[in-house]
One Martini backbone bead per residue (centre of mass of N, CA, C, O) as a GRO file, in nm:
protein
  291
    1UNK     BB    1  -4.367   9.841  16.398
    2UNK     BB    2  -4.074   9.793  16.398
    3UNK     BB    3  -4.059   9.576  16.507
    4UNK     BB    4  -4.218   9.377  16.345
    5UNK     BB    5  -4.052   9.386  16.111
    6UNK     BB    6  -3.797   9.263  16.234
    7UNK     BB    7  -3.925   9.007  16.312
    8UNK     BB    8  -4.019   8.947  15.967
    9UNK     BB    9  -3.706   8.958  15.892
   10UNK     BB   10  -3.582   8.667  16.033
   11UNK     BB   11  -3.708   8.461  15.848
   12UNK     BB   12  -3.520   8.674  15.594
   13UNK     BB   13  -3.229   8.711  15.581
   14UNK     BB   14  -3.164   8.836  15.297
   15UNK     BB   15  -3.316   9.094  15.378
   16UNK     BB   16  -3.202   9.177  15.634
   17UNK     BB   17  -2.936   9.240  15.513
   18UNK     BB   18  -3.062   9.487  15.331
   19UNK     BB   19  -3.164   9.657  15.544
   20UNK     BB   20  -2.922   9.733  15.667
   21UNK     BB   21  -2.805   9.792  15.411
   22UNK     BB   22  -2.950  10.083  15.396
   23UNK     BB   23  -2.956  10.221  15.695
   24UNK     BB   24  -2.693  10.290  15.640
   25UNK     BB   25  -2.686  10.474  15.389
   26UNK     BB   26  -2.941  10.672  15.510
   27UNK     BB   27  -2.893  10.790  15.834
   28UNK     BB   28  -2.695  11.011  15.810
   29UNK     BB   29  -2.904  11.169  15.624
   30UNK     BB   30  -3.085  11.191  15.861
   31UNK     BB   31  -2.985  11.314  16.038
   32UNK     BB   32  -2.861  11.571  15.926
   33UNK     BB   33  -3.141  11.672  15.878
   34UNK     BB   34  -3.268  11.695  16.173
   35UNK     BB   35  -3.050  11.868  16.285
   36UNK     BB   36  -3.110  12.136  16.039
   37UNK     BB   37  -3.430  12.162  16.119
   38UNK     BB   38  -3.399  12.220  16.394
   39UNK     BB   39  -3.192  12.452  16.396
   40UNK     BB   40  -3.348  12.635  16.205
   41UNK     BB   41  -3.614  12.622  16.417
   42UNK     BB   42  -3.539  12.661  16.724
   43UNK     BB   43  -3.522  12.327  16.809
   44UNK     BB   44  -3.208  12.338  16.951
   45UNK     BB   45  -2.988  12.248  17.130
   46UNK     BB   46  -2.664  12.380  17.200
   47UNK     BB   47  -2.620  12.095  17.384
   48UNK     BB   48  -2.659  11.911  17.147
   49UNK     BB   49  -2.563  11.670  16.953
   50UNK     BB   50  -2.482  11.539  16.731
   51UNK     BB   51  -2.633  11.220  16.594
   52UNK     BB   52  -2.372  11.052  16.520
   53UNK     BB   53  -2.282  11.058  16.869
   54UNK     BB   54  -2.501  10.881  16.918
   55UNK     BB   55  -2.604  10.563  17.132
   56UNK     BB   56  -2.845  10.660  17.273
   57UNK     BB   57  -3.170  10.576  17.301
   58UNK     BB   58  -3.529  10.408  17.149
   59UNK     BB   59  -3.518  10.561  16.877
   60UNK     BB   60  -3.262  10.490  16.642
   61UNK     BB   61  -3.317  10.622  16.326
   62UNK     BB   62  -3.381  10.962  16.489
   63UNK     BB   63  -3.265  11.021  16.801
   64UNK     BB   64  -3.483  11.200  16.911
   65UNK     BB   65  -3.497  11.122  17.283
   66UNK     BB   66  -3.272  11.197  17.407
   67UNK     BB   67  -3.302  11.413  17.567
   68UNK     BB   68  -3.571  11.312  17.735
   69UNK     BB   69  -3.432  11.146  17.855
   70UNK     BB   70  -3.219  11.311  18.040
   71UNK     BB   71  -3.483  11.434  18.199
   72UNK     BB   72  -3.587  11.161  18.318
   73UNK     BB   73  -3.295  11.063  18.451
   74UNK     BB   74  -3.273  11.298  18.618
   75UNK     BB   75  -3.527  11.310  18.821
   76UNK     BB   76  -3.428  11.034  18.948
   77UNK     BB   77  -3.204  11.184  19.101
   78UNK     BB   78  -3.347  11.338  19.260
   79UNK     BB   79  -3.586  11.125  19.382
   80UNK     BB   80  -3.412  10.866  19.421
   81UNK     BB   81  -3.105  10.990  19.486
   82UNK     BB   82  -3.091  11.283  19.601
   83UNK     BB   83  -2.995  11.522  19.453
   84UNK     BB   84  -2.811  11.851  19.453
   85UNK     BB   85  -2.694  12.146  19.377
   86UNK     BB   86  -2.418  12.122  19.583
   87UNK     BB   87  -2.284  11.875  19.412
   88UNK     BB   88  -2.033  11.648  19.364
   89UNK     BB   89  -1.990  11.533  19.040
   90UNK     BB   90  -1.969  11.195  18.896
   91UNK     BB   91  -2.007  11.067  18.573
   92UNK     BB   92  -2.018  10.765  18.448
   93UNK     BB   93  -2.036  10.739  18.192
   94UNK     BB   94  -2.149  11.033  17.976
   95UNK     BB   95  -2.114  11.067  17.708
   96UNK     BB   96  -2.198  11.339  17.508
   97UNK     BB   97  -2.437  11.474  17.768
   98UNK     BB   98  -2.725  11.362  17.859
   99UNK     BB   99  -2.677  11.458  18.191
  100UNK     BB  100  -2.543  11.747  18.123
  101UNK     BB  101  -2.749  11.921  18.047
  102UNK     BB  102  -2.963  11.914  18.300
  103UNK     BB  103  -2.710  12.043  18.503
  104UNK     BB  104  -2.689  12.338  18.395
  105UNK     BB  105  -2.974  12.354  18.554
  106UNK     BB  106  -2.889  12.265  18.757
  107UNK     BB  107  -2.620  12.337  18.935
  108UNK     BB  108  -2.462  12.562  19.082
  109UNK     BB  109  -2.161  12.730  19.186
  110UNK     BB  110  -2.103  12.499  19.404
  111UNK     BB  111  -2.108  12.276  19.226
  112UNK     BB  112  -2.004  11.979  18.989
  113UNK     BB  113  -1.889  11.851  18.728
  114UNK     BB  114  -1.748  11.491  18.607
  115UNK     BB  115  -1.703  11.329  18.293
  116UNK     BB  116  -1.649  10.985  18.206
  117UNK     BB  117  -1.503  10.811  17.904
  118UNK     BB  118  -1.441  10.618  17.660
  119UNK     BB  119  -1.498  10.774  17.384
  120UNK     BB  120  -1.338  10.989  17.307
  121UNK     BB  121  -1.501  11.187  17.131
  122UNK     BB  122  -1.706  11.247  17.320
  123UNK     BB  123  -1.515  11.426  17.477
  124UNK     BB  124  -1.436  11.622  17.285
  125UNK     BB  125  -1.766  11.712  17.221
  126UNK     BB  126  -1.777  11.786  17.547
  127UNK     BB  127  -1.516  11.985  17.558
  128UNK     BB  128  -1.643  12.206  17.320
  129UNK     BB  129  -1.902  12.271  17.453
  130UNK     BB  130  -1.858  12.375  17.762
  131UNK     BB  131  -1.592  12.482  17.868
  132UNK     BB  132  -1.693  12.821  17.781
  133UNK     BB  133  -1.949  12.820  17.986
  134UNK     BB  134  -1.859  12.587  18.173
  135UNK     BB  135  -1.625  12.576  18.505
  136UNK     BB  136  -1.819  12.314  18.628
  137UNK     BB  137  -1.713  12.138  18.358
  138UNK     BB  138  -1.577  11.835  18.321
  139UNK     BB  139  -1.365  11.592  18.100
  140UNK     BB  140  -1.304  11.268  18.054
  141UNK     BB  141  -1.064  10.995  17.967
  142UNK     BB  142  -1.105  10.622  17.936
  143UNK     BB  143  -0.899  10.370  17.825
  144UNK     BB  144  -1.131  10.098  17.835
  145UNK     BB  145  -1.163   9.797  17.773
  146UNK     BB  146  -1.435   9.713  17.533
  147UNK     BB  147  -1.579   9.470  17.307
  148UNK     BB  148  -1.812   9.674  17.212
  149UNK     BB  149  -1.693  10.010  17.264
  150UNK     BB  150  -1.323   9.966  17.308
  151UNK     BB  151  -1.131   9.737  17.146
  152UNK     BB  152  -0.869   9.975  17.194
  153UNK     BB  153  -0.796   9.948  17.481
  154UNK     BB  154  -0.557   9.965  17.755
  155UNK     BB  155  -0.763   9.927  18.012
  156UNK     BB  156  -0.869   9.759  18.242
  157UNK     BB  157  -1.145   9.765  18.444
  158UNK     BB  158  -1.026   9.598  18.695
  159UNK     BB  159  -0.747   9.821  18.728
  160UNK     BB  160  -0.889  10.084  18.717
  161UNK     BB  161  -0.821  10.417  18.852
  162UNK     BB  162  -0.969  10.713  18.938
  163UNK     BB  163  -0.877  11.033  18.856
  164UNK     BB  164  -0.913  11.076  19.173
  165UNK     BB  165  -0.936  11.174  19.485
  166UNK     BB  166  -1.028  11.118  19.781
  167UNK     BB  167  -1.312  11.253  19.846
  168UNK     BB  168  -1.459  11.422  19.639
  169UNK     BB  169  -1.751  11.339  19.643
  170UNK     BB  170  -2.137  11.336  19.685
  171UNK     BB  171  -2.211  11.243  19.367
  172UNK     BB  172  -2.252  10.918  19.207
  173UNK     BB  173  -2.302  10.827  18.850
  174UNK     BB  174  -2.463  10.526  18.646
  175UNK     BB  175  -2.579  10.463  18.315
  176UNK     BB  176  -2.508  10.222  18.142
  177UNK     BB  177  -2.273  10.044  18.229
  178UNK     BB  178  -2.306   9.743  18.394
  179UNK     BB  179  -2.459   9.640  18.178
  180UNK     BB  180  -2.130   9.622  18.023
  181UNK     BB  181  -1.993   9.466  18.288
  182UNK     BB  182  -1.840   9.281  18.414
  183UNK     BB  183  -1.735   9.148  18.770
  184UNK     BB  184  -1.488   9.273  18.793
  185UNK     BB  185  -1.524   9.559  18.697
  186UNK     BB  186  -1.716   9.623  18.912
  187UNK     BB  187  -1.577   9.565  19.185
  188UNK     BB  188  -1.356   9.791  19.123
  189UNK     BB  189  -1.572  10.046  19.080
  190UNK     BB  190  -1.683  10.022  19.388
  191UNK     BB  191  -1.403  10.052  19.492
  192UNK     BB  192  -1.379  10.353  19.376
  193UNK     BB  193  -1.628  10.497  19.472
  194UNK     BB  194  -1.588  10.504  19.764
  195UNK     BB  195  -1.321  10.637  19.750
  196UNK     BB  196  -1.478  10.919  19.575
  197UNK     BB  197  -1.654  10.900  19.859
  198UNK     BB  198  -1.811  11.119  20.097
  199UNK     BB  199  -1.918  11.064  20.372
  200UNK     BB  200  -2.244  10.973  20.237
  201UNK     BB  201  -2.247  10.943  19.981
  202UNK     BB  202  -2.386  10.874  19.693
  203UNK     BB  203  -2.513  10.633  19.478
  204UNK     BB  204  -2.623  10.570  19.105
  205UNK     BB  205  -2.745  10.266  18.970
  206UNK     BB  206  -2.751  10.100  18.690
  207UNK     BB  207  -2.928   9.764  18.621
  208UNK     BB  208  -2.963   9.413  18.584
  209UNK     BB  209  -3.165   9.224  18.752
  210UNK     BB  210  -3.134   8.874  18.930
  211UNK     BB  211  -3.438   8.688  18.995
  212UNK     BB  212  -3.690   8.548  19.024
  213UNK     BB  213  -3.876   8.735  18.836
  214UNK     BB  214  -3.691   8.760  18.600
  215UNK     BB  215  -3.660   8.485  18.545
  216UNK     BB  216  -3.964   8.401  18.520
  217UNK     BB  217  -3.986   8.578  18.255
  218UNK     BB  218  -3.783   8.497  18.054
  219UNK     BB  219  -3.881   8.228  18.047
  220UNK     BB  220  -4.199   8.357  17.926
  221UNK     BB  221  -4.158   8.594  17.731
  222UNK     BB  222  -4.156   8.890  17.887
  223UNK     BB  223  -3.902   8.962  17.815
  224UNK     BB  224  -3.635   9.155  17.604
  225UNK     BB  225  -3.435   8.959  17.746
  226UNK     BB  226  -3.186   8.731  17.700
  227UNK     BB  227  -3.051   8.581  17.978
  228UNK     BB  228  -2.887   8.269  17.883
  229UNK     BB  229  -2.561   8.341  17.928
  230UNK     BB  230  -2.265   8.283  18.118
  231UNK     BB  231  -2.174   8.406  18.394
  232UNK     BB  232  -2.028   8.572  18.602
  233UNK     BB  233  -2.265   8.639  18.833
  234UNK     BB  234  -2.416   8.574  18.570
  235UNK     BB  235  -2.569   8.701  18.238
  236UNK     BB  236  -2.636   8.712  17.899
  237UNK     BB  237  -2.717   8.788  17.506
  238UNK     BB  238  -2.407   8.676  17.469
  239UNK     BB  239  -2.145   8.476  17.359
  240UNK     BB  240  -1.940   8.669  17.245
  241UNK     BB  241  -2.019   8.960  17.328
  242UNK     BB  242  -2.106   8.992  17.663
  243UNK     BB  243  -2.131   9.316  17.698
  244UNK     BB  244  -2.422   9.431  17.520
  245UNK     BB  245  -2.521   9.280  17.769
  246UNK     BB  246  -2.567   9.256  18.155
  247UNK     BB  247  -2.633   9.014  18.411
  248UNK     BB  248  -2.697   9.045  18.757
  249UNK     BB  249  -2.705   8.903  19.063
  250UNK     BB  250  -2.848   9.022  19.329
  251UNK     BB  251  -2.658   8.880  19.618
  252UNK     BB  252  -2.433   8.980  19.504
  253UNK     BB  253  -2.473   9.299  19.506
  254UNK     BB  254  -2.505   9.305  19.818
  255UNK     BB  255  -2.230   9.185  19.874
  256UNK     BB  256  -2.054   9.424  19.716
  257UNK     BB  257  -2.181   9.657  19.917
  258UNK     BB  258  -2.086   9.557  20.171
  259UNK     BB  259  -1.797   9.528  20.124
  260UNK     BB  260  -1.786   9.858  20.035
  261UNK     BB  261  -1.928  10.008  20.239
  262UNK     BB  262  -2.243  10.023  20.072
  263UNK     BB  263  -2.554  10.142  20.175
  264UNK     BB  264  -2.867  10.033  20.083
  265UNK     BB  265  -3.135  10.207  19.977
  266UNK     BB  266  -3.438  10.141  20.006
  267UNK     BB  267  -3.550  10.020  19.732
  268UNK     BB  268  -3.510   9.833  19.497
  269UNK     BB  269  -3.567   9.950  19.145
  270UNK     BB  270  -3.758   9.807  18.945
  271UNK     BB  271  -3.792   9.780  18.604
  272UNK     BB  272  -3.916   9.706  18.253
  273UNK     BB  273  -3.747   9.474  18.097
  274UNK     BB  274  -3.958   9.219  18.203
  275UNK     BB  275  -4.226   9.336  18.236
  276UNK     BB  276  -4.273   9.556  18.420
  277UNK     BB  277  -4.453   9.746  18.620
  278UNK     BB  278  -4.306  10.086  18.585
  279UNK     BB  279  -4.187  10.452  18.661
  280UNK     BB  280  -3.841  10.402  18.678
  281UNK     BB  281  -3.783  10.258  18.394
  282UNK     BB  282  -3.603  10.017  18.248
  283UNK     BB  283  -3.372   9.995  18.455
  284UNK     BB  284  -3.217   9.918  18.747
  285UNK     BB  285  -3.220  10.079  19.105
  286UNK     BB  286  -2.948  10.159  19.300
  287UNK     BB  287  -2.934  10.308  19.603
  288UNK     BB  288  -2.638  10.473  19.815
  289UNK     BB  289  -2.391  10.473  20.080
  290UNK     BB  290  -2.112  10.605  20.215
  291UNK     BB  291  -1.994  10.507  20.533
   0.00000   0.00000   0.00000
């Protein structure tokens, strides 16, 4: 019902701008009730954060299905990633702890958990969070520039190097990071998840990925995304600010797994973005070992 109304709401500009400063005015007081109704009558867990702090979700105006996603998104580390209770993980792009929830349920007191993410707050509010509770469980802050999530950053994707030592991690995820990252910054990143997995460890990536299929989706109108403007080995659904979706070529990504290392576990997932029929998410997902 909400896509039809927006919809229809972009044939009338003057209108969709106004509906903007209303959802903008009225949004925050929607989250503060749904927050405290929750809590009030015990059905919000202790460890999701306020609504006002998340960013992802697939229901932008009342941000119900944080968990729900982040329980299925876990789901897929066991099933398609191979993810076990003692393994040391890594998290990047790790957001306020949707991935974090349901690890303070699996994972041993063998296990680790160390999530990295670009918005500051982001970080402290996973870290005044869990710290008290959970001590096999860190978060970090990367001031890593990017033009829509951190356009105040210091350092730029493709030259940062994650602050653990070699061979630290036994599994690495990212879930929506590479969706929004140029091509230098990915292969900076693999050659770095490499460099901080020890030799056999797993690594799952979720992707937009161009081959024939998505591609001529796309082209029929049968995709979400309209990935149309050119970028280094892929395309964006946006020519100003390129990083708000970003997809790249699959034969692209296949070469930069070898190069580095890393040998993708056959096959690879594809997701539902471009109008596939498909169990495994919305977004495509590689699973790798390194070598």
């Amino acid at each position: 019902m909400l896509t039809v109304i927006k919809h229809h709401l972009r044939r009338y500009p003057e209108f969709e701008k106004a509906a903007k400063i209303v959802k903008k005015i009225t949004q925050p007081g929607v989250w503060f009730v749904l927050d405290t109704i929750e809590t009030f009558i015990g059905r919000r867990d202790p460890l999701t954060p306020p609504r006002r702090l998340m960013t992802v979700g697939s229901n932008e105006f009342t941000r119900s299905d944080f968990n729900a996603i982040g329980q299925k998104l876990f789901q897929f580390l066991v099933d398609i990633g191979g993810l076990k209770p003692n393994d040391k993980v890594l998290d990047v792009g790790c957001g306020v702890g949707r991935m974090a929830i349901p690890l303070t349920r699996y994972l041993s007191s063998e296990g680790t958990y160390d999530g990295l993410d670009i918005v500051a707050k982001s970080i402290k509010q996973c870290t005044l969070t869990y710290s008290p509770c959970f001590d096999n469980f860190h978060f970090h802050h990367a001031d890593i520039f990017n033009s829509h999530y951190n356009p105040c950053g210091e350092y730029s994707s493709h030259q940062y190097k994650l602050p653990f030592p070699d061979k630290t991690f036994s599994f690495v995820f990212l879930t929506s990071v590479f969706t929004h990252m140029l091509s230098q910054g990915v292969q900076n990143y693999l050659n770095e998840i490499q460099r901080v997995l020890v030799p056999g460890g797993r690594c799952f990536i979720t992707y937009f990925i161009l081959n024939q299929e998505s591609e001529d989706s796309i082209r029929s109108n049968r995709s979400d995304l309209k990935f149309v403007f050119p970028i280094d080995q892929g395309k964006s659904i946006s020519v100003n600010t390129p990083e708000v979706a970003v997809a790249f070529n699959e034969q692209y990504l296949r070469e930069l797994y070898q190069k580095f290392g890393l040998c993708i576990v056959e096959p690879i997932h594809y997701g539902s973005w471009y109008g596939r029929k498909t169990d495994v998410g919305y977004q495509d997902i590689i699973v790798a070992v390194r070598a």
